[in-house]
N, C-alpha and C positions, 0 to 999 in steps of 0.2 A: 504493500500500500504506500508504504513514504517514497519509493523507487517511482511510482506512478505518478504520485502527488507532484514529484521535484519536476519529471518528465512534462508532465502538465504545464506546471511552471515557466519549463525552459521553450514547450513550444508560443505559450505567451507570449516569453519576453519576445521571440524571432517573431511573430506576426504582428506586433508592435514598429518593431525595426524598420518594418520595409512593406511598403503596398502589397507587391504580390509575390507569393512563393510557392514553388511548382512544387507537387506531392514529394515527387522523386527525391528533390532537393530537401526540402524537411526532415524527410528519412536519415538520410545521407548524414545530415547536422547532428540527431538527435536519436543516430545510431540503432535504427528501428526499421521495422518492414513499413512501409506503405498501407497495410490494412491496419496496423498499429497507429500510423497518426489518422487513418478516417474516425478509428475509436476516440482516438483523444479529442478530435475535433467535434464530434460530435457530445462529448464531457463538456466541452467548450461553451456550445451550443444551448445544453441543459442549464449551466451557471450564469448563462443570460449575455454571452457573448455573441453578438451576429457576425460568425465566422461564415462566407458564402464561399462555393465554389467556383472556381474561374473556370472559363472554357477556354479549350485551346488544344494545341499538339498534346504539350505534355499534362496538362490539369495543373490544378492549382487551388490555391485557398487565398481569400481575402479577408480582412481585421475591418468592416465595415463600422461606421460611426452608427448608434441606438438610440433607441429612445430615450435610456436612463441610463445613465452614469456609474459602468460597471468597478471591479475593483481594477486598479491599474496596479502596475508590477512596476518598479524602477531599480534599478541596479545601485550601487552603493553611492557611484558620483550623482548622477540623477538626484537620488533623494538629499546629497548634499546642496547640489545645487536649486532644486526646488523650496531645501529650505531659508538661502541665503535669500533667494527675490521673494520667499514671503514676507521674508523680514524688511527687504528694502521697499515693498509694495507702501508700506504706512506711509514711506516720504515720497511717493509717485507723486502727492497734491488729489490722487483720486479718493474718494470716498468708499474705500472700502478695506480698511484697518480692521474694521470689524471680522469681517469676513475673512481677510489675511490670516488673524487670530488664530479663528476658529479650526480652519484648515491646515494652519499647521500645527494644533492640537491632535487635528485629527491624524494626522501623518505621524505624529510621534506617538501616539500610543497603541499603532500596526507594527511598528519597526521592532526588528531585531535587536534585543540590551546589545550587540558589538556597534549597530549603527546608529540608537540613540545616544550611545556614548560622546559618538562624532560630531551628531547635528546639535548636542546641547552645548559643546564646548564652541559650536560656532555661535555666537552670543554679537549681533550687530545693533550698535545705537544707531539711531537715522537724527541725525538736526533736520526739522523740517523748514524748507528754505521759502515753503509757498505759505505769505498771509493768508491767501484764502483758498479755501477745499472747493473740489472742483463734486458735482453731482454723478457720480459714475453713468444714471442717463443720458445725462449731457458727453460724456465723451462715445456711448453706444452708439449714439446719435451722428455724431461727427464723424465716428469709425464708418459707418452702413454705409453714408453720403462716398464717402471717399472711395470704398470697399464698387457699391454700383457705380459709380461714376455719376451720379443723377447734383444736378444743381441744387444748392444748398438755400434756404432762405433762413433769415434770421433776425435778430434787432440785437443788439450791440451796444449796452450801456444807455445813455441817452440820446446816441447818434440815429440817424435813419434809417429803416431796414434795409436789408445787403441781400446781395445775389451774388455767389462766385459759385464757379468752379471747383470744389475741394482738390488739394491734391496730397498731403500727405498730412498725419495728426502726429507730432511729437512732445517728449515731454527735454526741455532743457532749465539746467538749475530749478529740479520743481517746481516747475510749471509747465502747463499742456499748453500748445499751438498747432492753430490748423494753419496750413498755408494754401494760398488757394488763389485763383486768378479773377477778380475782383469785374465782374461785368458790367457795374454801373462806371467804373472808373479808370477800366481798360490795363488793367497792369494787376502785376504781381502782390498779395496783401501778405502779411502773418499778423494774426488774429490773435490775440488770450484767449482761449477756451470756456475760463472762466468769466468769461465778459461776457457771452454767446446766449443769447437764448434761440433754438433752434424753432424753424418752423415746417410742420405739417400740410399735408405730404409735398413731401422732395419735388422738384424741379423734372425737366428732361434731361434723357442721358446725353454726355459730351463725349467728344474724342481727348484725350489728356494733350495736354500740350507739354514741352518739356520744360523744367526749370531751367532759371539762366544758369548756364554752365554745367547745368545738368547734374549737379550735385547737388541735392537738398541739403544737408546739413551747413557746407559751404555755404551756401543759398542763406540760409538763415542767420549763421555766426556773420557773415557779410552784414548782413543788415543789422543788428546790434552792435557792430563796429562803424556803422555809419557809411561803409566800402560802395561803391556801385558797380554795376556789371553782374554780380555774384560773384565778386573773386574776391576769397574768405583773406584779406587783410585790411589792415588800418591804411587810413588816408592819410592820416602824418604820420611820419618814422624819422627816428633821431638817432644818435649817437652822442653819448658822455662820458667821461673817465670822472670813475667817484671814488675818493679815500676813504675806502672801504676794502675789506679780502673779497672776494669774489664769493665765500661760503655764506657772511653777512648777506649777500645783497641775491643771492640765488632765490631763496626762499621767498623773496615779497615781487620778485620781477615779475611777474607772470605768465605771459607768453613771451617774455624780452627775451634776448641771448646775455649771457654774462661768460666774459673772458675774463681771466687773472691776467693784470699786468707785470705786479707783482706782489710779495707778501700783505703788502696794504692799498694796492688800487685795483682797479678792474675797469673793463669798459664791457658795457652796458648800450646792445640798440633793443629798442622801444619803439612801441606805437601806441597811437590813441584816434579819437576821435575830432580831435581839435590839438591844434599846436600851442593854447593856453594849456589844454587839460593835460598836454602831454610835461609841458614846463611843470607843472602845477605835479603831478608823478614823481618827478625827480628831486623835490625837494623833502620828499618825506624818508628819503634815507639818513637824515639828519647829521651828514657829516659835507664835507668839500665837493660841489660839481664843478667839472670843466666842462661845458656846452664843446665838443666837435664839431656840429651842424645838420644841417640847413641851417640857413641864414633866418630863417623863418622860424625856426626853434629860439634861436637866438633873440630876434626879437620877442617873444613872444614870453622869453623868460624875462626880458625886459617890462615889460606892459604889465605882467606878474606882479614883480618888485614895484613898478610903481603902486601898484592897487596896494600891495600890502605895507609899503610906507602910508598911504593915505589912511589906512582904516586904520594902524597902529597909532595915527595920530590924532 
């Protein structure tokens, strides 16, 4: 019986793996005759799994998706891993902490004492980084639009209602954004999610157009850098030599580059959004800057200094 039971097991985990797997092949895996996995399949079948058969030369079996929500089987990383994004799930910004909870309650009290051991010592704090929680309808909502392709309508804070394109929902620094090609206004938008109240029923379906550059992510960090085109860097970039080690000033640079010049200086390029704000950057290492250039850096570290003589006076 426990020879049977594991057997069982292991042909789960293989029709889990992979769409489809010829009789032959299963045998083959699972070291058995061919009439031996119809049996198991059909054990399969009785525990409420809708295992079907494929047609073809050689046959075959498929792991079709049911009605209800059977037991899943995961392998040891799997279950590590499902339970680290349960855990980061609370700082997604979605509303559903609760549920995240629950489910990975339920997953630890199935496990094996060798692999509870593992997922309790994996123990993650999340900072959550989003003021406000997002409605997990509101991002179903957003997914479906994106998922058919059908036009999205919505109202948007206090602004007027919108029609775009959805094209892709992501979540950066905890927070969700749909990006989407904006129909009243002929160009590319990124939305807050959380700003979105979706409206009933969806639009016509579109043909997708592609993002600039064709990288959404690019696409996105572009536009919170202020970039255009979609080409993910800053509009001002500088260079400075700060009397600092290079190990000081590594940690607060951000995307900059930091070179050691020597035991106590470095140079440091940077970018920002604006050539005040990037001045304005460089004075928080609190030790000696030498401005390199652009000239515009330059000044700009000037126009600085004057503001900050005036309000100091």
């Amino acid at each position: 019986m426990t020879q049977a039971s594991g057997r069982l097991l292991s042909l789960l985990s293989l029709l889990q793996a992979r769409r489809d797997w010829p009789g032959q092949l299963l045998a083959e895996r699972l070291n058995v005759t061919p009439r031996t996995v119809r049996r198991d399949i059909d054990r399969l079948r009785e525990l409420g799994y809708p295992v079907v058969a494929v047609k073809g030369p050689d046959g075959g079996y498929r792991l079709e998706a049911g009605t209800d929500v059977p037991p899943l089987l995961f392998d040891d990383d799997q279950a590590v891993a499902v339970t680290v994004a349960l855990q980061l799930a609370a700082g997604s910004g979605a509303d559903i902490a609760d549920a995240a909870t629950r489910a990975l309650a339920t997953m630890r009290q199935v496990m094996p004492n060798r692999l509870r051991h593992r997922i309790d010592a994996v123990q993650v704090t999340v900072v959550d980084r989003s003021p406000q929680k997002i409605d997990s309808a509101v991002l179903l909502a957003l997914s479906a639009a994106v998922r058919a392709r059908e036009v999205l309508r919505f109202d948007y804070e206090h602004e007027s209602p919108r029609r775009i394109e959805p094209h892709h929902l992501i979540n950066r620094a905890g927070r969700w954004y749909l990006v989407g090609w904006d129909l009243g206004r002929d160009d590319w938008r990124v939305y807050r999610a959380d700003r979105m109240t979706p409206k009933t029923p969806t639009g016509p379906r579109f043909s997708p157009r592609e993002v600039p550059g064709g990288d959404v992510v690019a696409f996105v960090n572009a536009r919170f850098k202020g970039a255009a085109g979609g080409r993910d860097a800053w509009p001002c970039q500088g260079e400075a030599v700060i009397d600092l080690p290079a190990a000081e000033v590594a940690p607060f640079a951000g995307d900059g580059i930091v070179e050691p010049i020597d035991d106590d200086r470095c140079r440091l390029v940077a970018g920002s959004w604006s050539w005040v704000g990037l001045a304005a950057s460089l004075g928080r290492f609190d030790a000696a800057v030498h401005i390199v250039g652009p000239a515009e850096l330059r000044d700009a570290a000037l126009v600085l200094a004057r503001r900050y003589r005036d309000s100091a006076g």
